[in-house]
N, C-alpha and C positions, 0 to 999 in steps of 0.2 A: 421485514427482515432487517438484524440489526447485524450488521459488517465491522469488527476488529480490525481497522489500517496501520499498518508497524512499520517500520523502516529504520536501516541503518543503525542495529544494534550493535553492530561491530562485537560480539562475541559477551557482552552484557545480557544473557540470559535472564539476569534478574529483574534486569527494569521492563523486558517483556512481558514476565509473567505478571509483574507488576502491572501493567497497562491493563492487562487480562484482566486484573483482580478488578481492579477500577473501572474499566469497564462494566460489570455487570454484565448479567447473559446475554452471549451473542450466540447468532448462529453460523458464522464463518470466524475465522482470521485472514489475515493476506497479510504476511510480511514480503515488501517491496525490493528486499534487495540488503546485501551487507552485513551479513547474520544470517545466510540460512543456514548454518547449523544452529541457532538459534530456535530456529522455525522448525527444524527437526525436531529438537527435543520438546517444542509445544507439541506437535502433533505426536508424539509417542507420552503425552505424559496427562493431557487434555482431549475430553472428549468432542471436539468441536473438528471441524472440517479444516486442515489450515494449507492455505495454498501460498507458494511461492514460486518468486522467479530471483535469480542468480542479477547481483550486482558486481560492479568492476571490482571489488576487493573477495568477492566468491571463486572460489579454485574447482567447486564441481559441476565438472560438465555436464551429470546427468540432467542438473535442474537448468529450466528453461529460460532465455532471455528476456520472454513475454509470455503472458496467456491470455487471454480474450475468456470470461468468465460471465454464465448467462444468468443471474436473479433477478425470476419473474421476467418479464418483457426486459428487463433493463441489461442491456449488453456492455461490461466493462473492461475494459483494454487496459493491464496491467501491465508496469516495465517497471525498469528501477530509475533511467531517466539519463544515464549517461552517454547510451546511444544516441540519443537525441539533442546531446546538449543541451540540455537543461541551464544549465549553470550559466551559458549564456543568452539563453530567451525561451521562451515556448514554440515557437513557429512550429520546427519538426515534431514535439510534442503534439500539436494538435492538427497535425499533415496526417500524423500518421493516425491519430483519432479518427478520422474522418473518414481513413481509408477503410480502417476497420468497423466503420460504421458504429460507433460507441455513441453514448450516451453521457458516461462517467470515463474520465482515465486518472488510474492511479498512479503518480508517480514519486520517487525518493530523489536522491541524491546528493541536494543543494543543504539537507538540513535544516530548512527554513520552513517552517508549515503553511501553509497557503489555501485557501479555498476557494476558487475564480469562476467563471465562466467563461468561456471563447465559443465562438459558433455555434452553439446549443447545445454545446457539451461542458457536462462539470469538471473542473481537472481538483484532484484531490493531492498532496504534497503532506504527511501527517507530520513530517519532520525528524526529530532523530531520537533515537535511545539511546547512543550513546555513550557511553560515563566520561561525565565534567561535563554532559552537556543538561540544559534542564529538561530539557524532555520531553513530547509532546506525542499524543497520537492522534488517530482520527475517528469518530462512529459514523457511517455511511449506512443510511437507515433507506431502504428500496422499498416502496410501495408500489406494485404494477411494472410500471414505464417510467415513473418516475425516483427521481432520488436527491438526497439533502445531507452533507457534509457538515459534520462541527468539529471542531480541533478543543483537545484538552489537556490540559499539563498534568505531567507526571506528578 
């Protein structure tokens, strides 16, 4: 299963769809925050499943802070990263991976793309979409229980 990781388009629709095109066929999306109406209009305009959760620059309360997301055996804990302060370290990030029992956690906010391990969990960071920034997404490909993260420029 191949996973579309987005983040922080901040209202650059274009470079989303973009990512999508570049991408090639997946079978999810998951924008992480700071654009979901971004992520709206993928998922009304794209036949693909696209989930998301609400970043600190998001005003709708209906979408959610997190979602815990299950492909194949692999359980992934989605946020956007600013509850956890990110910006200043992973700790909480991967406190609360653990809690949720994940495997994979997706998160945005820093802008920085990153692909790590901690405690046996993969932490994914796809970077930003932005405009003026260059760009970067993630493909998060799950086989089973397992999973493997690459980051690619816009």
């Amino acid at each position: 299963m191949r996973v579309l990781v987005i983040s922080d388009s901040h209202g650059n629709y274009a470079h989303a769809f973009k990512a999508h095109q570049q991408a090639g066929p997946v079978d999810h999306i998951v924008h992480l925050g700071d654009g979901c109406e971004d992520a709206r209009l993928m998922e009304e305009v794209l036949a693909v499943p696209v989930h998301r959760v609400a970043g600190n620059c998001d005003m709708d309360r209906r979408v959610p802070a997190e979602l815990t997301l299950e492909f194949g055996a692999c359980r992934i804990l989605v946020t956007h990263g600013y509850r956890q302060q990110v910006k200043s370290g992973l700790k909480q990030l991967i406190d609360q991976g653990m809690k949720a029992g994940a495997s994979v956690v997706l998160y945005g906010h820093t802008h920085q793309a990153a692909v790590e391990s901690a405690q046996g969990m993969l932490l994914v960071n796809p970077g930003a979409l932005k405009e003026g920034l260059p760009g970067s997404y993630a493909i998060v490909t799950v086989d089973g229980a397992t999973a493997r993260a690459e980051i690619f420029p816009l």
